[in-house]
C-alpha positions in Angstrom: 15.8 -27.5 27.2 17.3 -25.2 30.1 14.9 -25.5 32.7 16.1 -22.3 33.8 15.7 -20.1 31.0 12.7 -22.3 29.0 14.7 -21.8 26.2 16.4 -24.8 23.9 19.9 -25.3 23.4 20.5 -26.4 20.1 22.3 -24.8 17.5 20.3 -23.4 14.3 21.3 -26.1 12.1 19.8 -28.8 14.6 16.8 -26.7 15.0 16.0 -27.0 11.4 16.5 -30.5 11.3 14.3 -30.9 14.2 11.8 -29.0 12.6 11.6 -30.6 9.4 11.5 -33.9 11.3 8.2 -32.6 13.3 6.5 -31.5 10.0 6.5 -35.1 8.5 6.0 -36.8 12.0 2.9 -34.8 12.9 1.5 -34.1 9.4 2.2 -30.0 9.8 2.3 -27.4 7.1 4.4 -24.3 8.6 2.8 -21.1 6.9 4.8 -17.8 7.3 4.2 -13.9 7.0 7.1 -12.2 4.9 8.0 -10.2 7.9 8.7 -12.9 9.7 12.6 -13.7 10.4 14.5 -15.3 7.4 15.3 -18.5 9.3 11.3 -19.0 10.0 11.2 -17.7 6.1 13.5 -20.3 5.1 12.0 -23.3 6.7 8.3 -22.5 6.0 6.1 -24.6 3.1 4.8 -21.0 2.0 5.6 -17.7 2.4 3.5 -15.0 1.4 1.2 -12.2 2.4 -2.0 -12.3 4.2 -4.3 -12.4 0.9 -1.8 -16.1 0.0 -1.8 -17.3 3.7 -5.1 -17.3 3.6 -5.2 -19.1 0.6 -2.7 -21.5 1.7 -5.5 -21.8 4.7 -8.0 -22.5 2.9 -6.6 -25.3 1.1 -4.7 -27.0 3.8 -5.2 -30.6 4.6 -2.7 -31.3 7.3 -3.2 -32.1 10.9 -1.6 -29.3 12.4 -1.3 -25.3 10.7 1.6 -23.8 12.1 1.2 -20.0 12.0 4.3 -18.0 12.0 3.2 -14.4 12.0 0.2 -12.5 14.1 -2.7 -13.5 16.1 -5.3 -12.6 13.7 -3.6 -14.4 10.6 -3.2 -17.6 12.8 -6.9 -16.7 13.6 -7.7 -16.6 10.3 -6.5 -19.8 9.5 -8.5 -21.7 12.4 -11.8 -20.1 11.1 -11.0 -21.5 7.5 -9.8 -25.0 9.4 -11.9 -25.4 12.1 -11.0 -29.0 12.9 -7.4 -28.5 12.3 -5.3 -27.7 15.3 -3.7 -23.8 14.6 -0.5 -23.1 16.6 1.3 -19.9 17.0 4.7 -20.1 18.1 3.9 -16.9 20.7 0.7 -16.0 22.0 1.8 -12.6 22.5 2.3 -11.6 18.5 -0.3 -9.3 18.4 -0.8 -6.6 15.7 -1.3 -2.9 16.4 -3.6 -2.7 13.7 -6.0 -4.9 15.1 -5.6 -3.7 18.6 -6.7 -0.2 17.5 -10.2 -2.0 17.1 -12.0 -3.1 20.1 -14.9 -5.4 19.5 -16.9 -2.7 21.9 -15.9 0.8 20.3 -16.8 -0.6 16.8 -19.7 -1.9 17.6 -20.9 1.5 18.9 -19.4 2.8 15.8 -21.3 0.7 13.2 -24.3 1.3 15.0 -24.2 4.9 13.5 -24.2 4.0 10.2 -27.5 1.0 9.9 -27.2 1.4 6.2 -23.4 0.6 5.3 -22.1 -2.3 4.2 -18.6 -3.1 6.8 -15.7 -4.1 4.6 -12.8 -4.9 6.7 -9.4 -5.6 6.6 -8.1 -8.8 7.4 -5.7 -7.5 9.6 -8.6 -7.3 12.3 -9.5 -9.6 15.4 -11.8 -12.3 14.6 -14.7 -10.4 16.4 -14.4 -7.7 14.0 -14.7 -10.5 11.2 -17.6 -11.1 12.8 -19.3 -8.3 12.4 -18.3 -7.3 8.9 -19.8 -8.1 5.1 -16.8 -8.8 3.2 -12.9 -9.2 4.3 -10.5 -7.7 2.2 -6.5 -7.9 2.4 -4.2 -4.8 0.6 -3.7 -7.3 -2.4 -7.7 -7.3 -2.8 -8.7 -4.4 -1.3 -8.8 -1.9 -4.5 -10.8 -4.4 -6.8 -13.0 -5.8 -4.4 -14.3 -2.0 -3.3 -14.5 -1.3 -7.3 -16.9 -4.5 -7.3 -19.7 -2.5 -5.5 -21.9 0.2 -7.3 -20.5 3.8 -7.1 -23.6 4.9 -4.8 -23.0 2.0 -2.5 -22.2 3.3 1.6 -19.3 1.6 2.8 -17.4 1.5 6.3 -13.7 0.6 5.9 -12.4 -0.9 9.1 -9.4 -0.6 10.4 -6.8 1.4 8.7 -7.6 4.8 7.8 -4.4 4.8 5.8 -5.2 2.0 3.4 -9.2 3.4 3.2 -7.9 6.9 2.5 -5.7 5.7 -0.4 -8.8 3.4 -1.6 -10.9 7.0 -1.4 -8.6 8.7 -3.2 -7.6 6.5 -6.4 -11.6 5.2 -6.9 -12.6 8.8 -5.8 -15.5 6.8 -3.1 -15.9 8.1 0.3 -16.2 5.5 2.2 -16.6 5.8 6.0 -13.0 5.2 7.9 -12.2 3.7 11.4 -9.6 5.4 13.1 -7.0 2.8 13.3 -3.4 2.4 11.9 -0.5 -0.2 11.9 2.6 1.4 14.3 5.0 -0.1 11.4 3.8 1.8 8.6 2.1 4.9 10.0 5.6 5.9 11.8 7.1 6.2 8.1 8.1 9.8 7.6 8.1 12.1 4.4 11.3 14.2 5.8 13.6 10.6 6.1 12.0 9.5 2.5 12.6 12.7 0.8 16.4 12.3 2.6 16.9 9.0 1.3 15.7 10.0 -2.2 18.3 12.7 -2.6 20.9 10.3 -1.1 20.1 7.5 -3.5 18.8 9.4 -6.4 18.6 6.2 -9.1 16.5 4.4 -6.4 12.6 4.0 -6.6 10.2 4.4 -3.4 8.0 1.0 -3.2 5.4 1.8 -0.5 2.8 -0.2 1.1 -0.8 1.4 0.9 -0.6 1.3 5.1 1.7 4.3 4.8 0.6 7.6 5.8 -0.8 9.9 2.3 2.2 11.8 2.1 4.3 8.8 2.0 2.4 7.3 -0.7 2.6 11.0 -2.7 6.4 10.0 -2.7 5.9 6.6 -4.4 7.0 5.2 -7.5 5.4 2.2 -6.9 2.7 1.3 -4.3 1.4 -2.2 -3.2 0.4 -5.3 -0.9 4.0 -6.6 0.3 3.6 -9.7 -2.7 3.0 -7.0 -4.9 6.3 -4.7 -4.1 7.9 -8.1 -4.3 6.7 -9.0 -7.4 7.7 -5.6 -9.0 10.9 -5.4 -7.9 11.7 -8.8 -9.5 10.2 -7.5 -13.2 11.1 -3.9 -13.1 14.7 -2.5 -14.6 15.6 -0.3 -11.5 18.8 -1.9 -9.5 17.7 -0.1 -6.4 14.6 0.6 -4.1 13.5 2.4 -0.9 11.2 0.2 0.8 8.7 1.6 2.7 7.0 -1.4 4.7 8.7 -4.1 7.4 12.2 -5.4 7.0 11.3 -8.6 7.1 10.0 -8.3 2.6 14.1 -7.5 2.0 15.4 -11.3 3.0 12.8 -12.2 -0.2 13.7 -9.1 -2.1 17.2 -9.9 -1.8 16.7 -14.1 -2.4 14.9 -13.2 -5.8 16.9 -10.3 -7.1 20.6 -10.6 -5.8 21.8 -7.8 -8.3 19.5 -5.4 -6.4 19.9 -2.6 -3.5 17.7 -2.3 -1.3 16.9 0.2 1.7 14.3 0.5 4.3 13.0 3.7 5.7 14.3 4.1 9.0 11.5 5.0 12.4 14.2 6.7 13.5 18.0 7.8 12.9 19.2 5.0 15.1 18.8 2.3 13.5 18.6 1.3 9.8 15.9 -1.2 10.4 11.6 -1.1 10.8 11.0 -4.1 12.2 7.1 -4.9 13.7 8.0 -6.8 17.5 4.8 -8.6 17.0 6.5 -10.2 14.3 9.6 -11.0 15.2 8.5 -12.4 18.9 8.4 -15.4 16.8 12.1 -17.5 16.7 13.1 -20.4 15.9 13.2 -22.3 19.2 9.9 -21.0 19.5 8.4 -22.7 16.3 10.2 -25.9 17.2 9.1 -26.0 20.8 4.9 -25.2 20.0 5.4 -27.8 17.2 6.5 -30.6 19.7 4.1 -29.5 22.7 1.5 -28.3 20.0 1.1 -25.1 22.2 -0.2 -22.5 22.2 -3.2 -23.4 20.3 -5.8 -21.0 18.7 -9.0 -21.5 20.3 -12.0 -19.6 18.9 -15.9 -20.6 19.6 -18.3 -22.3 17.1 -20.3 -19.3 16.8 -17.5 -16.9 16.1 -15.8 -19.4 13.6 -18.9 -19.8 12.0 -20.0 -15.6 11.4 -16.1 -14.6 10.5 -15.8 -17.0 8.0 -19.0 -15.8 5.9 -16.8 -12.4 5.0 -13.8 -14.3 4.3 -15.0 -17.1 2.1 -17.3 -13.8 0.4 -13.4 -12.2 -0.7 -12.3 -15.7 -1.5 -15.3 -16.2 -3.9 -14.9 -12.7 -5.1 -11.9 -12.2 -5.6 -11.9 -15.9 -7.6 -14.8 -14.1 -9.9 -12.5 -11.3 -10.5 -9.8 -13.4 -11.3 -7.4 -12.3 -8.5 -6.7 -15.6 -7.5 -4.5 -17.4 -10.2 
């Protein structure tokens, strides 16, 4: 450690080691978000998207979860574990999404609609878990909405993207929160359409975050394990992927003979990362696995309201066969 920096002088390959050392000392499980970086990909026990981390959460038994991704996911994983420590290798990996929903302006917000049932996506804080009937991820989300009857009122919280594309393709109209995820909502139709005419044999995989116009563009449109798993079975050698750069280092691991892009925020860079995401590094996993800090603290009575809705889409989504 340099005492002057905080920051731990050891090359990758000793960091790994290190790592992989901790996990068996201390009885850890490493779960990790695809948009995470690839070396945190690569040294994870399971990769996957928020719908399978919170699987993977559910069925833990180790002593220590250690949560590389956002707040609310590692959150997520201390209301399914609540005896098992939950570290996050950076307190500060927040999720835009979830910011865009105070506990206060939804609660004024729900209060105007006494007769709706609150579905909400798990990309939320664990106070807006707590108010809500079912959590649902964008792997879920579709089917578990289809579950209810046709007459039933519904508040989708908090991406208006991915309730406005539920809307549309079950033809509902449920009432949507006014939030969005900086990643996916920055996507724009004019650098997509650009990138189709520039790679003309390549399909548009988009994830259901995206603005509608993106999403008009598709060729494909799904959760991140979804694109993942369509890219592996489908005959096209090339893709523009609409979602986080962090989904290509597994694109790339499972389908070497493909091409693919990202859509660009901007014409500087050929990249969308999230910088909640990537706060996380390696040094930083090792070091909140050997000082077990920081650790995700929630209260009793939270834990116990946000895990009703989640263990609710767990159940369902087991009834409806979404969970293999």
């Amino acid at each position: 450690m340099n005492s002057k920096t905080g920051q731990f002088n050891k090359p990758q390959a000793d960091l790994t080691e290190n790592i992989r050392i901790l996990k068996q000392k201390k009885n850890a499980i490493i779960l990790a978000h695809f948009y995470q970086v690839p070396e945190i990909q690569d040294i994870a026990d399971f990769v996957g998207d928020s719908l399978g981390l919170a699987q993977k959460a559910a069925t833990s038994n180790a002593d220590m979860i250690v949560f590389a991704g956002v707040h609310f996911m590692a959150e997520t994983a201390k209301i399914l574990n609540p005896a098992t420590k939950v570290v996050l290798p950076d307190l500060k990996a927040g999720c835009s999404l979830a910011d865009s929903c105070p506990k206060d302006s939804f609660t004024a917000f729900k209060e105007k609609y006494p007769d709706h049932l609150v579905i909400s996506y798990i990309n939320c804080s664990a106070d807006i878990k707590t108010m809500s009937d079912l959590i649902c991820t964008s792997g879920n989300a579709v089917e578990l909405v289809e579950s209810f009857p046709k007459n039933e009122k519904i508040i989708f919280a908090p991406d208006k993207n991915l309730g406005g594309y539920i809307n549309r393709i079950t033809g509902r109209n449920m009432v949507l929160w006014d939030g969005s995820c900086e990643v996916h909502d920055v996507l724009s139709t004019e650098a997509i359409i650009q990138m189709k005419i520039d790679h003309p044999d390549a399909k548009l995989i988009a994830h259901p975050e995206c603005k509608a116009p993106v999403l008009e563009l598709a060729d494909y449109i799904g959760s991140t394990t979804a694109m993942l798993n369509y890219t592996m079975n489908d005959d096209a050698k090339k893709y523009i992927v609409a979602t986080e750069t962090g989904i290509l280092h597994q694109m790339s691991k499972n389908s070497p003979d493909k091409e693919f892009l990202i859509v660009p925020t901007d014409e500087t860079c050929s990249c969308n990362d999230c910088p909640y995401m990537k706060l996380n590094t390696l040094e930083k996993l090792y070091l909140c696995m050997e000082n077990e800090q920081p650790e995700i603290k929630l209260s009793a009575e939270v834990i116990s309201m946000a895990e009703k809705p989640i263990r609710r889409m767990l159940d369902l989504s087991k009834k409806l066969n979404l969970i293999k």
